[in-house]
C-alpha positions in Angstrom: 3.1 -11.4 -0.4 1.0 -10.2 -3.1 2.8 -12.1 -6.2 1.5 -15.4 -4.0 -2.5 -14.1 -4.1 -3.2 -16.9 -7.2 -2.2 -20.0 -4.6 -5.3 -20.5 -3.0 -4.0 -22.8 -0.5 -0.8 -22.0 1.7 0.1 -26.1 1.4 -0.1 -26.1 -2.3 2.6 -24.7 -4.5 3.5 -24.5 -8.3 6.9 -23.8 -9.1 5.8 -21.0 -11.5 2.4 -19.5 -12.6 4.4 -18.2 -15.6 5.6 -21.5 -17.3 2.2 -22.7 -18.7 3.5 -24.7 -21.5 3.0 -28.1 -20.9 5.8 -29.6 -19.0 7.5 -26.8 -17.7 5.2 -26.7 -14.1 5.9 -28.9 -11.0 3.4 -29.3 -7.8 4.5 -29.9 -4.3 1.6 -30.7 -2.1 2.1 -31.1 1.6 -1.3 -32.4 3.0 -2.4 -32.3 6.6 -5.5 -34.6 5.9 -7.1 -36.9 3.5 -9.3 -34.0 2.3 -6.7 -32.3 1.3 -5.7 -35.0 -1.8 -8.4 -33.4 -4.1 -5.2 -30.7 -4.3 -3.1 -33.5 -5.7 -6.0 -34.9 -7.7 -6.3 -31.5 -9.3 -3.1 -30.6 -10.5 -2.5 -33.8 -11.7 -5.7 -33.8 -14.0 -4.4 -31.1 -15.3 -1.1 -32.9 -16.6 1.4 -31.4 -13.8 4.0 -34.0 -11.8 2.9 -33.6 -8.7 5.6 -34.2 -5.5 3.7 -35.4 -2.1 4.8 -34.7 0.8 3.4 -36.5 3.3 5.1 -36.3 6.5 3.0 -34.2 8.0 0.8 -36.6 8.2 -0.7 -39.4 10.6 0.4 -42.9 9.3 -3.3 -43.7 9.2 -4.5 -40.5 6.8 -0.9 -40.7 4.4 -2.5 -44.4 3.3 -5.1 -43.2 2.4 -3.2 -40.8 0.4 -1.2 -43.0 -1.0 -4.4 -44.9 -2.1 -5.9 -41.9 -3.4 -2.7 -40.9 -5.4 -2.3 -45.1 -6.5 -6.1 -45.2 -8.2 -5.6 -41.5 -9.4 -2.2 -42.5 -11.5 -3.7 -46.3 -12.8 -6.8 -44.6 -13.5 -4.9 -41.7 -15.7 -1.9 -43.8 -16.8 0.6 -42.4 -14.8 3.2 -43.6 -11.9 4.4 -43.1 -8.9 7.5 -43.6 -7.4 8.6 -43.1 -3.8 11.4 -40.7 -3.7 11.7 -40.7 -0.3 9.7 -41.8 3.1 6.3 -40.3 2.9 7.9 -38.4 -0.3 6.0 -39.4 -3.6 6.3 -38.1 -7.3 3.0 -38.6 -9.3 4.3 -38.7 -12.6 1.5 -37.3 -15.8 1.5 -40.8 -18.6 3.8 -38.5 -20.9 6.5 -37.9 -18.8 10.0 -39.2 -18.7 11.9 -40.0 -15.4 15.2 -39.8 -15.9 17.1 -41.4 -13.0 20.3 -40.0 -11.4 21.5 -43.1 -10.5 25.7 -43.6 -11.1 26.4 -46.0 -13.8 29.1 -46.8 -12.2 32.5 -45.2 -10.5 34.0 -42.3 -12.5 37.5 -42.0 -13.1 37.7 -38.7 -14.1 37.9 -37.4 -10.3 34.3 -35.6 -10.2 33.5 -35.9 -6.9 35.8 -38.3 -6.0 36.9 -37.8 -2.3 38.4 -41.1 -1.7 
């Protein structure tokens, strides 16, 4: 597909080429080897969360990775959270993670299946 020429690599995706304001792009990286973390390294220099998928991976190479994706967020003042196994989310220092968790049991029916 021609609209896909910009993404050099086929493992490395934004969500949009179009939404260059800060905070309005999202990476998903799915490496196959350790050398393939200077993709992650990249787009999160560049301020963009980054979600790593790594489990494609042997257990040996996706510590690394993890590693890697540890020094790169101390070193840049960022976090990382597991969202997943062998899921991550590399969040940028000025980003807010708002968690879905329930507050506790609605009454108002939504979902409720009991």
């Amino acid at each position: 597909d021609a609209g896909d020429a910009w993404v050099t690599d086929p493992r490395v995706k934004v969500a949009s080429d179009t939404a260059e304001e800060k905070g309005r792009r999202i990476g998903t990286v799915t490496p196959d080897s350790f050398r393939d973390a200077r993709a992650v390294g990249e787009l999160f220099r560049e301020g963009v969360p980054v979600i790593m998928n790594l489990t494609a991976m042997e257990a040996a190479d996706a510590k690394r990775v993890v590693d890697f994706a540890a020094g790169l967020v101390f070193g840049l003042r960022g976090s990382i959270d597991r969202v997943s196994n062998r899921v991550f989310l590399l969040s940028p220092a000025d980003t807010e993670i708002i968690s879905g968790e329930p507050t506790g049991h609605r009454t108002d029916g939504f979902f409720n299946q009991s």
